[in-house]
N, C-alpha and C positions, 0 to 999 in steps of 0.2 A: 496222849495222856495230858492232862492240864497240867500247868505248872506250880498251881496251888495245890494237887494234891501229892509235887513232889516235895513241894516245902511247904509247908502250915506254916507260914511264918504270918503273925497279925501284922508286924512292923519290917517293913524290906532293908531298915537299916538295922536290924536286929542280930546282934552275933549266928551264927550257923548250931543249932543243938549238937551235945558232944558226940551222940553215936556219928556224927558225919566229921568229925573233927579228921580222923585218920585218911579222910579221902579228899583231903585239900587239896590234893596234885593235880587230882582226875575230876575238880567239882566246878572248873571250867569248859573242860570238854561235856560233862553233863549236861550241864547247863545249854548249850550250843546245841548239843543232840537230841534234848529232850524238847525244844518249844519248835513251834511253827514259825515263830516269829521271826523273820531275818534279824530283826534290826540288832536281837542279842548277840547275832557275832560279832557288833562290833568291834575291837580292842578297847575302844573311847568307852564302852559301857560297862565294865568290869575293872573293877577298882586291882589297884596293885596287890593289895592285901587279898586272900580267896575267900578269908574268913568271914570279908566283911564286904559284901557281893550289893553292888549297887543297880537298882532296878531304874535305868532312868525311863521317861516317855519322850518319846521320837519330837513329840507334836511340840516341845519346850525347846529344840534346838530351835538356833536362830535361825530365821531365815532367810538374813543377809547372810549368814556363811552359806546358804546352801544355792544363792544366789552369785554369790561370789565363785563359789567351785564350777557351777554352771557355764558362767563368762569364762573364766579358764580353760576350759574344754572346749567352748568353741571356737576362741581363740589360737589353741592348738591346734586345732583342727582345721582353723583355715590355713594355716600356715603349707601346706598340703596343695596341691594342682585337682581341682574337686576331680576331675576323673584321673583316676588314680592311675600310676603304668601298667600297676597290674591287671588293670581293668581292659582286656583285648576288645569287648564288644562295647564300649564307651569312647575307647579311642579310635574306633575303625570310623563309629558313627561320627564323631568328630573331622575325621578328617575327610572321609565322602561327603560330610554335611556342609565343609569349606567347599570343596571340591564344587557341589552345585552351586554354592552358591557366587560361586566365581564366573560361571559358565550361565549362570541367567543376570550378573554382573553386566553382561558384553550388549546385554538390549538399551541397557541407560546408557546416557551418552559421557559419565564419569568414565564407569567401564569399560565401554568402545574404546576411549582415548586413553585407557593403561592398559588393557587387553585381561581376559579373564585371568589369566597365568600369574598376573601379578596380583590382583584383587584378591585370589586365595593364599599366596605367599603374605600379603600383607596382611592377612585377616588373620590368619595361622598365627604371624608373629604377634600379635597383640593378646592372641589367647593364651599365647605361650607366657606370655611375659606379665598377664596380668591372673594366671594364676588358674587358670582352667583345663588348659590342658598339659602334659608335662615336655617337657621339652629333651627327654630323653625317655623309649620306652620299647620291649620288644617289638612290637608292631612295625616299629621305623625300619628294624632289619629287614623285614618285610617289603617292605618299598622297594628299598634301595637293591636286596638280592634276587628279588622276584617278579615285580611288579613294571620296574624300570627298562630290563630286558626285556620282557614282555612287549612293554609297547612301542621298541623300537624298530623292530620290524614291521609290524603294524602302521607305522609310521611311515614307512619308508617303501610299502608296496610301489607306490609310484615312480622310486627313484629309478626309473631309466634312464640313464644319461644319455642316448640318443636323442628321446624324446626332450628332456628337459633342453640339452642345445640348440634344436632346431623351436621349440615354441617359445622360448625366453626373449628370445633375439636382443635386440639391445640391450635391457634388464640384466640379460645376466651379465652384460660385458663392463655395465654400472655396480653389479654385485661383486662385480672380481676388482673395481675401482676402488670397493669397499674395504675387500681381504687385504687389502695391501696397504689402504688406511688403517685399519687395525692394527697390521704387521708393525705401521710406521710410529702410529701411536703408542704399540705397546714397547717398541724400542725405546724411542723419546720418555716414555713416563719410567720406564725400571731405570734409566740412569739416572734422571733427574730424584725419582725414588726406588732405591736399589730395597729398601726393606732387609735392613740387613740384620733387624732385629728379630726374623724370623727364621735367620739361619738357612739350613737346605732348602728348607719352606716356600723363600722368598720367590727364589725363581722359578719356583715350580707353582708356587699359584697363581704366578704373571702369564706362566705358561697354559694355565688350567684358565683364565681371563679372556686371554686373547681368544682361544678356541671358544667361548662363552659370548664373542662378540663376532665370531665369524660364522658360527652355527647356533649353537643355544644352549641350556642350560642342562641337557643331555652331554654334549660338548665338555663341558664343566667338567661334570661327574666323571665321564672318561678318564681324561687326561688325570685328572688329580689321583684316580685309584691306580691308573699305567704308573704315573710317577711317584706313587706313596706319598704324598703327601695330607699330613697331619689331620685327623678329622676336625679338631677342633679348630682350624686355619680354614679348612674347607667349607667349614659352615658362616664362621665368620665374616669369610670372604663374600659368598653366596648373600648374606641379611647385607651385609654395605654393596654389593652392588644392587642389590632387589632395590634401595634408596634412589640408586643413581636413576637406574629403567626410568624408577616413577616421573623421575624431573625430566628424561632426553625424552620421552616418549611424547611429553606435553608440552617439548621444546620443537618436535618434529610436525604436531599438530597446529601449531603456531604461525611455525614457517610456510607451512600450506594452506595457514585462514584465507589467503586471497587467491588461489587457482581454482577455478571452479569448477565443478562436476560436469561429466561427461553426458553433452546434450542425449545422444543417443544408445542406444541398447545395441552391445554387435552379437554378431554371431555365437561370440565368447560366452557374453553372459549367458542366454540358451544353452551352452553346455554347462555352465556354471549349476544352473538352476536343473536342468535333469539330472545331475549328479546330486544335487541336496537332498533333490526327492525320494531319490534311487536310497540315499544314504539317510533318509528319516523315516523309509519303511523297514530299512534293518532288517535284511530278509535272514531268518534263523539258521539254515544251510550255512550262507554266505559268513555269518560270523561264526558261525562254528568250524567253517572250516580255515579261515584268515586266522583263530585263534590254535587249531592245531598244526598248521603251518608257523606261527611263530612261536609256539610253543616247541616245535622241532629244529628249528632255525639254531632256538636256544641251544637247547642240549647238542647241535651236531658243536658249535660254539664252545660248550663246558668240554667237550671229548679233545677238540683240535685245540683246547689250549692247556689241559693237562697232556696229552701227545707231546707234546713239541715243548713243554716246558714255560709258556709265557706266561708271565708275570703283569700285573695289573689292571684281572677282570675279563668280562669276556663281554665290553660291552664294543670296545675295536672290533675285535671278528666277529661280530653281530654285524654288525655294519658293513663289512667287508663283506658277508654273505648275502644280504638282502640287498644289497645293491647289484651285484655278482648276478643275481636270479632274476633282480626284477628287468635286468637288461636284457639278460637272455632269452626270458620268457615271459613280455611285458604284456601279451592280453591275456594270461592266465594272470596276473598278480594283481593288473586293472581290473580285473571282476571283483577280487575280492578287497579293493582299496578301499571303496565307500564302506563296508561295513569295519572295517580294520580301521579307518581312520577315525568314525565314532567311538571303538571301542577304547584308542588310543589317547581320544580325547578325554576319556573319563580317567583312564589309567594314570596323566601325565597331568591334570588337575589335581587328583589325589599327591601325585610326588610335591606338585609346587606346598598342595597344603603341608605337607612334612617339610617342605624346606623353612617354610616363614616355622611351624611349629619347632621344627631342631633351633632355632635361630634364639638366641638369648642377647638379650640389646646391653646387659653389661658385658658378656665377654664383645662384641664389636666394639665397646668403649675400650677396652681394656688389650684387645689382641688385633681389631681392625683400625686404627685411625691412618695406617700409611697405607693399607691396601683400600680403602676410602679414597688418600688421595692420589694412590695411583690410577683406582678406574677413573677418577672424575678426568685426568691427565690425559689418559689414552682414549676418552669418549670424544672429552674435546677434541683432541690431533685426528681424531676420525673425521669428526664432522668436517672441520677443518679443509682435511685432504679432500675428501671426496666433493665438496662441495664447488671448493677453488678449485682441482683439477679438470671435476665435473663438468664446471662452466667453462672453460679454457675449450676441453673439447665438445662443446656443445648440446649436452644432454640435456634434455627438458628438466626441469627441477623437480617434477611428482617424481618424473622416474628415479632422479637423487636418493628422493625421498625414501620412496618405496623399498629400495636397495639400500639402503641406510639402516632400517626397520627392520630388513629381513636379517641382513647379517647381526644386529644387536638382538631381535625378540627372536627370532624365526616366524618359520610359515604363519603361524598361526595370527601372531603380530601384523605382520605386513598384511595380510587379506584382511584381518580385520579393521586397517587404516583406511586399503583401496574399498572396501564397501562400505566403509564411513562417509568419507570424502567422493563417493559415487564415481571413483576410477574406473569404472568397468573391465578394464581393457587389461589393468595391470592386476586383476587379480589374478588369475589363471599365471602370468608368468612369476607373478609375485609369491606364489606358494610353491613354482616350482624352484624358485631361485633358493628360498631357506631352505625346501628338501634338497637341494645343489649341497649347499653349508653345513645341512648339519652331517651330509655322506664324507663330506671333503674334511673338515675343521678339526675332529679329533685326531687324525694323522698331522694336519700342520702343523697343530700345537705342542705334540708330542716333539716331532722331528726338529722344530725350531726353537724349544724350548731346551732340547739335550744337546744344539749343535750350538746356538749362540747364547741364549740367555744367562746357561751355564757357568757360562765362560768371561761375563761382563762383571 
């Protein structure tokens, strides 16, 4: 019904006729009920008085106020991480979307020389922090409780340690040069910086550090959820040492501008190269069964560590199991490596992209500046040691190199130096040495952080 035929009024500022006098209470809501027209619900459009009922027209607002409310809201609104936490399929894409593109990162020769792992850590933290993506959100639980177990087996199908002893040969005995640089570095930097403004904290992320420098960033995550240590210290930690990687990695590429690549192709590389292949056809069987293999892996992991009562994760007897298997049954576990290690690589791309995304660059101002300069402490006394000792007893310097790499990035780092720098030879020993590190590092770290760090 039209509105003039509920009022005849000639004049809109005209008193209300008496028969409607009695229903001033209700000649608001009327009013509201009766038109089509939104714009009369305003409050702004209805005078205080009911009697005296103002008809304004929309088109006579200003339209700098309505220009002005506009900026306001979108102002608020950016205030906001454009893909929201609660947005699961905005942040999953986000973080697969880092994830590739960290891993076609490694073709340029920026990303060759920081390795994909860090280019989506870095890339994460810049989304994080400039407002795109959020840096806390259900998904991450995700990562961290499902995803991250997942690819450690997968990871790890190769870890024979028969194998890896007998084809590392010198390498690994320059790797274990390394662990001991770590050990010594990370002694030397917690006294000189004890962090004692982090409380319990302190030694336990020296201790979650070290294992971070002797296997990898899997390593990390262990030791710190074995020893509870604080999330918010744990990520901190993680964005100020991702800084440091970026600078040693381009310091270790530096030291090796002048050794030159290997004139010839050996036998190694041919295995190298029928493995790539074998593992860029991703035969569907082979990863479906590498993937319920460590999907089993897991939960025998989640059973024996409520069993027995252990506390901090089940990513230690993960690790204990896969390595336990792949020794004792290393050409059923070899079949399934090449498809399990592709699979592992996307999986552990993805974590790095959650790690730079968790990473907030005010709390590192704020909670990191001594665990900042404890890793820069303990990277240096690494190099340090292994490099002076290295020389002392005569190890060629790639090999230095390459075992310097593997215990600070892991496998993934180290091979991607030796087929930068056309090493041929140390690639093969050089991914088996960080699969050596990351089987070994999270029990060091654990056991030498509760027996001496503790106690310093």
């Amino acid at each position: 019904m039209a509105l003039n035929q509920l009022f005849p009024l000639k004049n809109p500022y005209t008193p209300l006729p008496a028969p409607f006098s009695s229903h001033r209470k209700n000649a608001s809501t009327a009013i509201t009920t009766s038109t089509s027209n939104s714009v009369l619900e305003h409050p702004m459009l209805l005078s205080k008085s009911v009697a005296k009922c103002k008809f304004l027209d929309f088109r006579k607002i200003s339209s700098r106020k309505l220009s002005r409310s506009v900026s306001t809201t979108v102002k608020c609104q950016l205030n906001f991480p454009i893909i929201s936490p609660q947005d699961q399929w905005g942040t999953w894409t986000a973080l697969f979307a880092t994830g590739a593109f960290g891993i076609w990162s490694e073709k340029t020769k920026v990303g060759a020389a920081l390795s994909g792992a860090l280019v989506s850590t870095l890339v994460g933290l810049a989304a994080s922090n400039l407002g795109i993506i959020a840096s806390e959100a259900p998904a991450y639980k995700i990562v961290t409780g499902f995803l991250l177990p997942l690819a450690v087996p997968l990871l790890l199908f190769r870890a024979d340690m028969r194998r890896v002893l007998k084809s590392t040969g010198t390498l690994l005995l320059a790797f274990l040069l390394g662990s001991v640089a770590t050990t010594i570095g990370t002694v030397v930097a917690f006294w000189m910086v004890p962090m004692r403004s982090l409380g319990q904290d302190g030694w336990k992320i020296a201790a979650a550090l070290m294992g971070r420098h002797i296997g990898g960033a899997v390593n990390y995550v262990a030791i710190s959820e074995a020893l509870g240590t604080s999330p918010s210290v744990v990520t901190a930690g993680l964005a100020a040492d991702n800084l440091i990687c970026a600078v040693y990695f381009t310091t270790l590429f530096a030291l090796a501008s002048k050794i030159p690549a290997e004139a010839t192709q050996s036998a190694t590389e041919d295995k190298i190269d029928g493995e790539s292949e074998s593992g860029n056809k991703l035969p569907v069987l082979q990863t479906a069964t590498a993937l319920a293999v460590s999907f089993a892996i897991c939960k025998a992991a989640e059973l024996l560590s409520k069993h027995f009562g252990i506390q901090g994760g089940i990513l230690p007897i993960v690790t204990a199991i896969v390595v336990i298997l792949a020794t004792s049954f290393p050409r059923q576990f070899a079949y399934l490596a090449p498809s399990g290690e592709a699979v592992a690589l996307i999986l552990m791309q993805v974590f790095f992209a959650f790690i730079g995304s968790s990473g907030s660059i005010s709390n590192v101002l704020n909670t990191a500046p001594s665990i900042f300069l404890f890793a820069v402490i303990q990277i240096a006394v690494h190099l340090a040691v292994i490099l002076g000792i290295g020389k002392l007893l005569r190890f060629e310097l790639k090999q230095l190199l390459i075992a310097s790499n593997a215990n600070v990035g892991g496998p993934t780092t180290a091979c991607g130096m030796a087929t930068a720098k056309g090493w041929i030879s140390m690639v093969v020993p050089g991914i088996l040495a960080g699969i050596f590190g990351i089987a070994i590092a999270t029990f060091l770290g654990i056991a030498f952080g509760q027996a001496v760090l503790k106690f310093m």
